[in-house]
N, C-alpha and C positions, 0 to 999 in steps of 0.2 A: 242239486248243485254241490260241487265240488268242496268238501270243507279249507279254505285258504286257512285254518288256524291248527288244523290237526298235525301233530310231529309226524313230521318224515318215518318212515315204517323201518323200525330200531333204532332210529340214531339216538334216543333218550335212554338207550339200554348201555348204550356204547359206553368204554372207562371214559371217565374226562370230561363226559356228557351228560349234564343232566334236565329236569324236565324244566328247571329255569333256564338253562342256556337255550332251549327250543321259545321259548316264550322270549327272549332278548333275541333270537331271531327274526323272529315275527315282528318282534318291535323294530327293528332296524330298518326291515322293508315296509315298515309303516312310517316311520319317521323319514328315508329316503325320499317317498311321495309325496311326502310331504315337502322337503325341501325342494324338490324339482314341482313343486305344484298338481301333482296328477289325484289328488285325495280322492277326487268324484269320478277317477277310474278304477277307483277299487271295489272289490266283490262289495255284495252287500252282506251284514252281519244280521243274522236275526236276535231281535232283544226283547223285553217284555218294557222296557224303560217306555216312559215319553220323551219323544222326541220334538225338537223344536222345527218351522219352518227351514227348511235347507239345511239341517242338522242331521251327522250320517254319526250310525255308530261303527267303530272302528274295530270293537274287541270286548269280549265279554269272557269271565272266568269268575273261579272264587276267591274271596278276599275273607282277612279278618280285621273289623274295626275295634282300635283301644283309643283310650280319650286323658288327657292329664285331666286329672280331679281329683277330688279327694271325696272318700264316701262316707263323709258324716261333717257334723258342724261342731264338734266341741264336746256336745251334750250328753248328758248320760244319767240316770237314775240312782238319786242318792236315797238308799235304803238305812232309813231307822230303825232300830229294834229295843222293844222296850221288853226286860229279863227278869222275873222275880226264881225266887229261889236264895237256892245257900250261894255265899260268895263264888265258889268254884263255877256253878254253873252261871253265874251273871258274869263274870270277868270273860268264858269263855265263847260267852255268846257273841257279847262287845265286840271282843276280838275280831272272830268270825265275819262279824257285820263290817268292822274296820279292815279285815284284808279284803275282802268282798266289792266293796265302796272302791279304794283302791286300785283293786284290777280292772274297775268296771272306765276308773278318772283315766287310768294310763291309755288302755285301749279306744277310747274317745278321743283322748289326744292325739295317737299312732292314725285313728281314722280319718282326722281332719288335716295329714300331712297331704298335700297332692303325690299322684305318684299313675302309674299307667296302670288302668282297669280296662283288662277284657271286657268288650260291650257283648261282641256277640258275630257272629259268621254267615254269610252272605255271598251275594253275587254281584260283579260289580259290571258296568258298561262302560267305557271307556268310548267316548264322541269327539266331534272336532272342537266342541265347547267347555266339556262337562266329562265330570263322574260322576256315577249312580251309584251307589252302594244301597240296595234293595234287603232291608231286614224289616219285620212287622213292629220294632222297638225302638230302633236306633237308624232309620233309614239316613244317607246322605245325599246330597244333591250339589254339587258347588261346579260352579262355574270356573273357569279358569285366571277369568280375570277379577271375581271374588275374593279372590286368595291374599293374605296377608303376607304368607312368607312360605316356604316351599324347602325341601330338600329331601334326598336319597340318603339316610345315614344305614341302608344296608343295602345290599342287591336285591333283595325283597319287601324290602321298607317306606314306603312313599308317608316322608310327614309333613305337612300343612298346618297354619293356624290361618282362622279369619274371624268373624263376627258373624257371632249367632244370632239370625233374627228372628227365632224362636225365644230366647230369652234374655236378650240385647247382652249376653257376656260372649268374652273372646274365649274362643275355643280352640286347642292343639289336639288334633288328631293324627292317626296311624294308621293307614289302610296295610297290613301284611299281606303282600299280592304276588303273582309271578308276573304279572305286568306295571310294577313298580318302576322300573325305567321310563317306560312309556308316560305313566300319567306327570313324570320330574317334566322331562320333555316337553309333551305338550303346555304344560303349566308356564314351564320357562321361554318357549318360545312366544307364548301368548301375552304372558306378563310380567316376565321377570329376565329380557333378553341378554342383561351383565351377567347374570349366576353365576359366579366364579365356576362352580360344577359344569354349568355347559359352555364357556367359554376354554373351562381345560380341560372336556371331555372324556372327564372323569367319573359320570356317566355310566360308560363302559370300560366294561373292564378292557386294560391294554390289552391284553395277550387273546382279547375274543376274536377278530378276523383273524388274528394266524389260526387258533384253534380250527376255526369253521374252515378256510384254506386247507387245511390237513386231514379234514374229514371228507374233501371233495364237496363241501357246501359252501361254496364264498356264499361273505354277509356284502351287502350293500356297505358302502365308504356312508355310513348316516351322520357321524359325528362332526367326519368333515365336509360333509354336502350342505350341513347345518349353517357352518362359518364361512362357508362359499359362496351363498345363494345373496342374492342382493338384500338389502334393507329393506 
């Protein structure tokens, strides 16, 4: 079978075009089907995910998951030193143990600031329900209507927070993807249908269908097929 996700043969070489603007492609003609309803006449995608009853996967690539946290609790080992000797050598040991102690309290405190940690790099599935981010460490699974809160703060940046019920805390994660639009999208259609981001289509970027128009590849109208299609 024909790969419906593979770039067109050079256009990601082309100036102006790159291998994300092929993957916002693909998502626009994924997200078109979806607005006009057609989702279960799309290819099938092969994935390694479970999938659920009447659950189709839509798109599969590689992602990188970061997590706000902090990687430590405060804590740090306060070292004593007991110094016999001539004065020079006690005073300089103290010392020693005293910047030592020091660098060990500050850095314990730097560790316990939250802040974004690389977890780890994967592959993700992207479904009418769900994403999959598949690592042996740091795997995700979240539903769409799981979701706390949602947004695109880059064209490759899809961030989410929800409740972890592996360890009942609330969790803000990062997937870095080239299919970072698409999972905004689905997300927002499913759960979050105000999202100022998709009600002003900003989303995508303005200037993407004239670009695709110019290369001889019209994109599908996704954005506003989105705000057209009935309730």
């Amino acid at each position: 079978m024909e790969n419906p996700y593979a770039p067109a043969s050079g256009m990601e070489q082309r100036p102006g075009w790159s291998w994300l603007d092929e993957h916002l492609w693909h998502s626009c003609d994924i997200i078109a089907d979806l607005a006009e309803g057609r989702m279960q006449q799309r290819p099938l995608v092969a994935t390694v995910a479970r999938l659920g009853p009447g659950e189709r996967a839509l798109a599969v690539g590689p992602a990188q998951r970061s997590t706000w946290r902090a990687v430590g609790d405060g804590r740090y080992t306060h070292q004593s030193v007991v110094a016999f000797g001539n004065p020079a050598f006690v005073i300089g040991s103290l010392a020693t143990s005293a910047i030592g102690n020091s660098a060990r309290r500050r850095a314990a405190a730097q560790n316990a600031q939250p802040r974004w940690v690389m977890d780890g790099a994967g592959d993700i599935t992207v479904t009418t329900r769900k994403v999959f981010f598949g690592h042996p460490y740091c795997p995700l699974d979240l539903s769409w209507g799981g979701l706390d809160t949602i947004d695109l703060i880059a064209p490759d940046v899809f961030q989410t927070s929800f409740h972890n019920t592996n360890n009942g805390e609330h969790t803000t994660v990062q997937l870095r993807t080239p299919w970072a639009s698409l999972l905004f999208v689905l997300a927002a259609v499913t759960a979050f249908p105000a999202h100022p981001r998709l009600l002003g289509r900003s989303w995508l970027p303005p200037d993407f269908e004239r670009r695709c128009a110019d290369r001889g590849r019209p994109c599908r109208p996704a954005a506003r097929l989105l705000l057209d299609r009935s309730p």
